[in-house]
C-alpha positions as CSV (number, residue, x, y, z in Angstrom):
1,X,130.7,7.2,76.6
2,X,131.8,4.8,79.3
3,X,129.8,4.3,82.6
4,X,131.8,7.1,84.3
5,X,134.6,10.0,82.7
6,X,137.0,11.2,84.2
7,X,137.6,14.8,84.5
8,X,139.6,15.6,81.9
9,X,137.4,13.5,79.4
10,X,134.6,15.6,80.2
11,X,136.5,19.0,80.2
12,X,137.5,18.2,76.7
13,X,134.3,16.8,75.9
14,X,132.8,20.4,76.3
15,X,135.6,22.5,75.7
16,X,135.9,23.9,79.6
17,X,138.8,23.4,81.6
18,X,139.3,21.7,84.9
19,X,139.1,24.3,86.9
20,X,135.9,25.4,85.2
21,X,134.3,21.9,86.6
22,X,135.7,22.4,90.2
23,X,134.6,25.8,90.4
24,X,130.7,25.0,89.3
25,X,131.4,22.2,92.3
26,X,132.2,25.1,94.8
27,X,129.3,27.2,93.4
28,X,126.8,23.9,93.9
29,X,126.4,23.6,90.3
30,X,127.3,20.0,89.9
31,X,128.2,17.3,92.1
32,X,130.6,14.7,90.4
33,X,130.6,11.3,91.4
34,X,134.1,10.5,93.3
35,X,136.0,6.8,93.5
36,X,136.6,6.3,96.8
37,X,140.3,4.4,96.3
38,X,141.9,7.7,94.6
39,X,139.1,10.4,95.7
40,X,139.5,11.2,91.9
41,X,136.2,13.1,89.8
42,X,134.5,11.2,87.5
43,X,131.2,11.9,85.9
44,X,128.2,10.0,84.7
45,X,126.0,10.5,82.1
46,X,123.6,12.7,84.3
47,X,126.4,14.5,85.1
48,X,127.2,15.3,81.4
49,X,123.5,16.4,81.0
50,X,123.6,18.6,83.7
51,X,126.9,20.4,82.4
52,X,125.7,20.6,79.1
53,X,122.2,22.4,80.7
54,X,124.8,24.6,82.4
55,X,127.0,25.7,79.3
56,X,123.5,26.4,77.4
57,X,122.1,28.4,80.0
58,X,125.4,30.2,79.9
59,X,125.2,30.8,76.2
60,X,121.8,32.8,77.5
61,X,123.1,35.0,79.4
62,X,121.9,33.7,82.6
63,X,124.3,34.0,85.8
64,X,125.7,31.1,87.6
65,X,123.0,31.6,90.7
66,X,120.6,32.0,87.9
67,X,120.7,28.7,86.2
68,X,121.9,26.3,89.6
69,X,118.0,27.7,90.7
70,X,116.7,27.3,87.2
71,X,118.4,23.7,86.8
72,X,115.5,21.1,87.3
73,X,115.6,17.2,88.6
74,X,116.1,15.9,85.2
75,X,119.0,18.7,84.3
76,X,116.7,20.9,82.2
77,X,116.6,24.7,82.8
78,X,113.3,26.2,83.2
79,X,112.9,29.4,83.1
80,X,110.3,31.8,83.9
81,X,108.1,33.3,80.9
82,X,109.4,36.7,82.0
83,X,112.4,36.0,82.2
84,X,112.7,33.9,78.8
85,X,111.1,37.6,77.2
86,X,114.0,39.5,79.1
87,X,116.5,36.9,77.2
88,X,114.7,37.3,74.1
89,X,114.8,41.6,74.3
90,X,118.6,41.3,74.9
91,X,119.2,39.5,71.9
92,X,117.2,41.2,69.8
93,X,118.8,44.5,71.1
94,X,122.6,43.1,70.5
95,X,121.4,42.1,66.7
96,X,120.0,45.2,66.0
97,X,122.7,46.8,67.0
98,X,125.5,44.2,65.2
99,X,122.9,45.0,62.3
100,X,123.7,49.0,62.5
101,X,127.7,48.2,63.0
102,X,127.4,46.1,59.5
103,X,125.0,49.1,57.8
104,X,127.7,51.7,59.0
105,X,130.6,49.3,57.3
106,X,128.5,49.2,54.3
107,X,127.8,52.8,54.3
108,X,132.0,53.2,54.2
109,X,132.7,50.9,52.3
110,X,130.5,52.1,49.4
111,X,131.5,55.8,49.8
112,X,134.0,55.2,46.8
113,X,137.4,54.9,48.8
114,X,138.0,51.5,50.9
115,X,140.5,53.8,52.9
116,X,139.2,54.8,56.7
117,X,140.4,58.5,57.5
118,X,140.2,58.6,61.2
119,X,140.8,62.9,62.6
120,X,143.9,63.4,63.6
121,X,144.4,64.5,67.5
122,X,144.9,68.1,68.6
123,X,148.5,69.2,69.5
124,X,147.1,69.1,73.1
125,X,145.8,66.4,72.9
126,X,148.8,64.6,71.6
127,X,151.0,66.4,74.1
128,X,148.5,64.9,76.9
129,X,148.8,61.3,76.0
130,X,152.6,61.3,75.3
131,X,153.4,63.8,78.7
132,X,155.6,61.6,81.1
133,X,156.1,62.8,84.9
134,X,159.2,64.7,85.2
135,X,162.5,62.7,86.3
136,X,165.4,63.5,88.5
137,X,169.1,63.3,86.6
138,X,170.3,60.3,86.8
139,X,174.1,60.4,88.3
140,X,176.6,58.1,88.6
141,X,178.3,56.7,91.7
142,X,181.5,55.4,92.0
């Protein structure tokens, strides 16, 4: 990495787009260093840090206000132990339920056909979803 990246070096560093940058720079997330000549972004190593401390504390779950408060001097996130246990309960809530979703494939796919019958809809019930609002003739004007 050189001294300083531009923009686009460090979106496609961390797979985010431009206007992801600029928009943590509105919400006070990060503060890019700027040439003064062009008034063009450019980021320094710190910076990087701190952007990778904000994608992680994404992949938590934590909100934008969350992590610019929990974002430390030396672009860390520290969280509270609370809070880390709230995390924690969240994700182990979402895998226990992907781990019932995967039991209930299972459960299908062993009942002997690989074939999914899904009910069929009631007659009103298909006449409700395909009713369309009542049109005037159309007539033609010379």
């Amino acid at each position: 990495m050189s001294a300083r990246e531009t923009i686009a070096d460090v979106a496609h560093r961390f797979c985010l787009t431009h206007r992801t940058l600029r928009f943590w720079e509105a919400k006070g997330l990060l503060t890019p260093y700027r040439r003064e000549a062009r008034g063009r972004r450019t980021y320094t190593a710190e910076d990087c840090q701190r952007i990778a401390a904000i994608v992680d504390g994404q992949k938590l779950g934590l909100t934008l206000e969350e992590i610019r408060d929990a974002l430390t001097a030396d672009n860390a996130l520290q969280l509270s132990e609370e809070r880390l246990g709230e995390l924690k309960a969240a994700a182990v809530a979402a895998a226990e339920e992907c781990a019932a979703r995967l039991r209930r494939i299972d459960e299908v796919g062993t009942a002997g056909s690989r074939t999914v019958r899904v009910m069929p809809e009631t007659p009103a019930q298909v006449a409700a979803n395909t009713a369309r609002p009542a049109r005037a003739p159309l007539r033609m004007v010379r």
